[in-house]
C-alpha positions in Angstrom: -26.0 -15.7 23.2 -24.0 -18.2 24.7 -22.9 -18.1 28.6 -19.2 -18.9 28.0 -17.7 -15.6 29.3 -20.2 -16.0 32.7 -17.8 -16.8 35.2 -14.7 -15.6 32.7 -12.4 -12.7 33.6 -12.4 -10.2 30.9 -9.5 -7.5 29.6 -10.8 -5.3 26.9 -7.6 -2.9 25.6 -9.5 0.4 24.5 -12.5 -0.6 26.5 -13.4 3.5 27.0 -13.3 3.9 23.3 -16.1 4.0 20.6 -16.0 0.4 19.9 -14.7 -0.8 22.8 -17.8 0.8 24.9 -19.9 -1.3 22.9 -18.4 -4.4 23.1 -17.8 -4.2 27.0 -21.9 -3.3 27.4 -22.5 -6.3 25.1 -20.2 -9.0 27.2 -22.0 -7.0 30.3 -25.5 -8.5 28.5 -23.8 -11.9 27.7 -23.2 -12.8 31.5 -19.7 -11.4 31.6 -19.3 -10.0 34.8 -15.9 -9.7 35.2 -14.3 -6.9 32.6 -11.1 -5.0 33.3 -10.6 -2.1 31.1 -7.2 -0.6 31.1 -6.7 3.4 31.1 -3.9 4.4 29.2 -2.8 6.5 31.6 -2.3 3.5 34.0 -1.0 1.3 31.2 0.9 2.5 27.9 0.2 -0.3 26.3 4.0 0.5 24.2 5.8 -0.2 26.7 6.8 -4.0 28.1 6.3 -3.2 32.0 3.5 -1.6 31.4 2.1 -4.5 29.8 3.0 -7.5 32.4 1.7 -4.7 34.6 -1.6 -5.1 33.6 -1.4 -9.1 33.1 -0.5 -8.8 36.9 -3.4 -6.9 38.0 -5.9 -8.2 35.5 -5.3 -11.8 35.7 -7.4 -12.1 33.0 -8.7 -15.3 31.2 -9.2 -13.8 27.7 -7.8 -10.4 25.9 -9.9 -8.7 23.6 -7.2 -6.2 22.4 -8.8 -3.0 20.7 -6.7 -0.4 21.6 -5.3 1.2 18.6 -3.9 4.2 17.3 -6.3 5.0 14.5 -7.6 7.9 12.0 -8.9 9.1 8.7 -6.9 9.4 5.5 -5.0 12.9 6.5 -3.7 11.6 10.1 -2.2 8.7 8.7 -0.3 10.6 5.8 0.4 13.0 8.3 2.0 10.7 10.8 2.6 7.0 9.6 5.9 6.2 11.9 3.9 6.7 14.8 0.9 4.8 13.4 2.8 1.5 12.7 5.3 1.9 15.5 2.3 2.2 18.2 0.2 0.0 16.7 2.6 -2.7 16.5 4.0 -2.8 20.2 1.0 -2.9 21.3 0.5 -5.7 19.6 3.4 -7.8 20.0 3.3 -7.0 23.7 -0.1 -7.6 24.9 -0.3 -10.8 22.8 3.2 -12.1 24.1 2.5 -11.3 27.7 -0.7 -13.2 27.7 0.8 -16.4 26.2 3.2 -16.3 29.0 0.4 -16.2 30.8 -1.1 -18.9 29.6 -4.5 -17.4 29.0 -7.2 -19.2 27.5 -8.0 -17.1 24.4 -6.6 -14.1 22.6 -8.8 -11.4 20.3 -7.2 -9.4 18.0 -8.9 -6.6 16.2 -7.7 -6.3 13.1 -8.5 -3.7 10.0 -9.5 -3.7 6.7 -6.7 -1.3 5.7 -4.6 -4.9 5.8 -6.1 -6.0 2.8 -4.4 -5.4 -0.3 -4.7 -2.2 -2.4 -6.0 -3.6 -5.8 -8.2 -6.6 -4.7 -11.8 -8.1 -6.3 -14.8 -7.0 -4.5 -16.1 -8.5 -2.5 -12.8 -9.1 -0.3 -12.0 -12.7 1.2 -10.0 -13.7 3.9 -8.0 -15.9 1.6 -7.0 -12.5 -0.7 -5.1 -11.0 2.5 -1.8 -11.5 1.3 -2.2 -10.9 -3.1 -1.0 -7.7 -2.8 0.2 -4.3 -1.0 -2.3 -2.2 1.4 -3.1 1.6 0.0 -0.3 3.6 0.5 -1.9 6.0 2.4 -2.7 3.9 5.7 -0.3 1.1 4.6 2.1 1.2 7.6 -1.1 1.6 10.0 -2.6 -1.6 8.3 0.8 -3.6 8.3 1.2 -3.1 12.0 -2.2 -4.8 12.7 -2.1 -7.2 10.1 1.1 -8.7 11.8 -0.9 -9.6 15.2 -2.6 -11.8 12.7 1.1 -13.6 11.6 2.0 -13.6 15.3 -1.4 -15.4 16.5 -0.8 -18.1 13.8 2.7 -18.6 14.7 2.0 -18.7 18.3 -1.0 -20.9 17.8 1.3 -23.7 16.0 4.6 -23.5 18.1 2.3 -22.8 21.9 -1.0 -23.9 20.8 -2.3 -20.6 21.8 -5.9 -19.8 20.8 -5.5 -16.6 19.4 -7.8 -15.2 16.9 -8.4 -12.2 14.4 -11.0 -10.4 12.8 -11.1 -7.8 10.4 -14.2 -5.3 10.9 -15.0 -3.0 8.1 -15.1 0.8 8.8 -17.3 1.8 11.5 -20.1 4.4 12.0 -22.4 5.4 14.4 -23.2 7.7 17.3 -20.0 8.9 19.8 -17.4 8.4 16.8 -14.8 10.5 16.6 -15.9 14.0 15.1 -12.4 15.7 15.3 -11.6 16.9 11.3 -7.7 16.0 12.2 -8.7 12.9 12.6 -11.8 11.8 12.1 -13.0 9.0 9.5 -15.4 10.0 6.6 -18.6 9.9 8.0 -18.5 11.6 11.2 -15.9 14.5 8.7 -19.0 14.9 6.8 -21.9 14.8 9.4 -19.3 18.0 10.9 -18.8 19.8 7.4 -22.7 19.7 6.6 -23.3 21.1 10.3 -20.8 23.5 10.1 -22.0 24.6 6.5 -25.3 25.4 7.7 -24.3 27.3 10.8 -22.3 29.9 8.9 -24.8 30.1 5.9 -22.3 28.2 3.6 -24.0 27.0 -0.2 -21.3 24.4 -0.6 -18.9 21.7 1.5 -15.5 20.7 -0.2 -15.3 16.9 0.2 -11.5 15.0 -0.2 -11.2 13.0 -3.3 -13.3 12.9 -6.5 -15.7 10.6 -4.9 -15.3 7.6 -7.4 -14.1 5.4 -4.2 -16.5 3.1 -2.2 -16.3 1.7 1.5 -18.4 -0.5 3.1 -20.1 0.9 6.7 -20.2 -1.5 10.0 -22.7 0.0 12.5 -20.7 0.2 15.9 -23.3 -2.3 17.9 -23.4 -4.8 15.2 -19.5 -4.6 15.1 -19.8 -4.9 19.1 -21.9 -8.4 18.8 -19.8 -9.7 16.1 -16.9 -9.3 17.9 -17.9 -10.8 21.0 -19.9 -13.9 19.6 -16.4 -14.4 17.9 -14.3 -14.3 21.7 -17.5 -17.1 22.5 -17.8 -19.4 19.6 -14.7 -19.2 17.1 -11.6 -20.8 18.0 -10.0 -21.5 14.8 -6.6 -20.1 13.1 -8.6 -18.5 10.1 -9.0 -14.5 10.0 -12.7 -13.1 9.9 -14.1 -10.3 8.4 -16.7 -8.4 9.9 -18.9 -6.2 7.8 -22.9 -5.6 6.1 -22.3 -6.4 2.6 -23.6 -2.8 1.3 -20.7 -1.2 -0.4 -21.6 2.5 -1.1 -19.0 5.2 -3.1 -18.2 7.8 -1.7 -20.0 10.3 -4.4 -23.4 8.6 -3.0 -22.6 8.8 1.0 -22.0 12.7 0.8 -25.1 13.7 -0.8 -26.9 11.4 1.2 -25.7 12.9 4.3 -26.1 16.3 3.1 -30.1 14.8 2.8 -30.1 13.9 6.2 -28.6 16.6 8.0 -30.7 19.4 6.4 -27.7 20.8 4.4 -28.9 22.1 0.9 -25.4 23.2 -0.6 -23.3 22.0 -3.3 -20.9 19.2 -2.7 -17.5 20.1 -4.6 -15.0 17.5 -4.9 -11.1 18.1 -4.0 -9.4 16.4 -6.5 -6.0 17.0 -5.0 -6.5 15.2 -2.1 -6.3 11.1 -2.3 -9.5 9.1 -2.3 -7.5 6.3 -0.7 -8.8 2.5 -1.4 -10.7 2.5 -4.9 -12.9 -0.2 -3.4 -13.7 -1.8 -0.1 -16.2 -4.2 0.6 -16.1 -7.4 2.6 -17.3 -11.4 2.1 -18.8 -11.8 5.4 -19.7 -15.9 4.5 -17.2 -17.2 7.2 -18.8 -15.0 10.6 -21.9 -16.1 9.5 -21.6 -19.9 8.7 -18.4 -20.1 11.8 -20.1 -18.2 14.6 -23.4 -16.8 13.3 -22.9 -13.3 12.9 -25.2 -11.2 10.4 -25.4 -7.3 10.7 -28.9 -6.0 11.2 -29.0 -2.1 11.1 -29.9 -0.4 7.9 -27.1 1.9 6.6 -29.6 4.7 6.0 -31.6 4.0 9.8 -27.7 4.0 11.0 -26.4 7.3 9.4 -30.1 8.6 11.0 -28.9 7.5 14.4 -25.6 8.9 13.9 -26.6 12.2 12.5 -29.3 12.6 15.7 -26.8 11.7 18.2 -24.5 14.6 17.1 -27.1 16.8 16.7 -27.7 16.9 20.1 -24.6 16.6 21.5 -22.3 19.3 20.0 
């Protein structure tokens, strides 16, 4: 790793989060020892005083803004207003207050929901604007795929250094596990579980399972994202992701495999599958700042599967 962020002061929006945990103990290894996570109890991140608020107290010399309003397929249908409206202030705000501040560097986290509906596997960065986002998170991917258009503008009118990446979907142990708004991995980990505690012979799974997605383990997300803040500097977005693109008619019986569940998996073909396809060119974090993911999907589902095992 590089030592760039040694003597650095640090901000990390959603810092206490399932990603954001991971990134701050990886700048911790790095030599950062100056991080600032804001609470969102101290600072709503939607509101402007609440924003310079933080800018005051942190005095920070790079953002790593994370915090996001996120869920699966069902909490964005169910609430899309609040998901772009929150999304975006929290954007524009914490990006703006840090170029008055004149900070040194700006990360945005994007999403792959920004990427275009219809679009040939595997996506590119280039491809970002061919086409509309899946309806179905649409306004949620919109929202954070304008803190890519702001960093660009602000970067040729202010000469800002603000950057964006775009991490695939994310796995691994302490996701989310809440079925209102969980993502699909951790919903199925939970419906297998639950299925064997009350002796059920199936699970009913949303979609027909014809979709695939492409799985990020959380740590390798974490190290992607912060040998990006040290070594990439360029106007360009990035995607973050393995390469292994798996439907979604694979993942659930695999899971069902590794949790012990022996039932049937029936499809619900009256809910949406979403994206028919997502899977990400990762050239660019790999040539630009060196970044590979190294966990095996199945060794990561393992982890995942352990970890909740013994937690619930």
């Amino acid at each position: 790793m590089d030592r760039e962020l040694a003597g650095k002061r640090v901000v990390v929006t959603g810092g206490s989060g399932f990603l954001g945990r991971r990134v701050v103990k990886r700048l911790e290894s790095s030599g950062c020892a100056d991080i600032f996570v804001p609470r969102s109890a101290d600072y709503d991140l939607r509101q402007l005083e609440a924003v310079q608020q933080l800018y005051a107290d942190a005095r920070p010399d790079v953002v790593i803004h994370m915090a996001a309003r996120v869920g699966g397929i069902g909490a964005n249908r169910e609430k899309p207003g609040e998901f772009f409206y929150d999304n975006l202030l929290m954007g524009v705000y914490t990006l703006e207050i840090g170029r008055q501040q004149s900070i040194d560097k700006f990360v945005s986290i994007g999403t792959v929901c920004a990427y275009p509906k219809i679009l040939p596997v595997p996506f590119q960065e280039d491809d970002l604007w061919l086409g509309y986002p899946e309806e179905t998170n649409a306004p949620y991917g919109l929202a954070k795929k304008m803190l890519l258009v702001q960093g660009q503008a602000y970067r040729e009118q202010y000469g800002y250094n603000a950057i964006y990446l775009l991490p695939t979907n994310l796995y691994g142990p302490e996701d989310n596990f809440d079925p209102s708004s969980s993502h699909v991995i951790p919903a199925l980990i939970k419906k297998c579980f639950d299925a064997i505690d009350r002796g059920d012979t199936s699970i009913s799974v949303w979609g027909t399972g014809s979709a695939s997605r492409e799985f990020l383990y959380v740590d390798d997300a974490a190290e992607g994202i912060v040998l990006a803040t040290e070594r990439y500097n360029s106007p360009e977005p990035v995607n973050l992701g393995a390469q292994h693109e798996v439907r979604i008619a694979e993942l659930a019986p695999m899971i069902a495999e590794l949790t012990g569940f022996t039932g049937r998996v029936e499809w619900d073909s009256s809910k949406p599958d979403g994206q028919p396809r997502r899977s990400l060119d990762t050239q660019r974090a790999r040539v630009t700042f060196g970044f590979v993911a190294r966990t095996d999907f199945r060794e990561g589902l393992q982890r995942t599967i352990d970890w909740y095992r013994q937690s619930r």
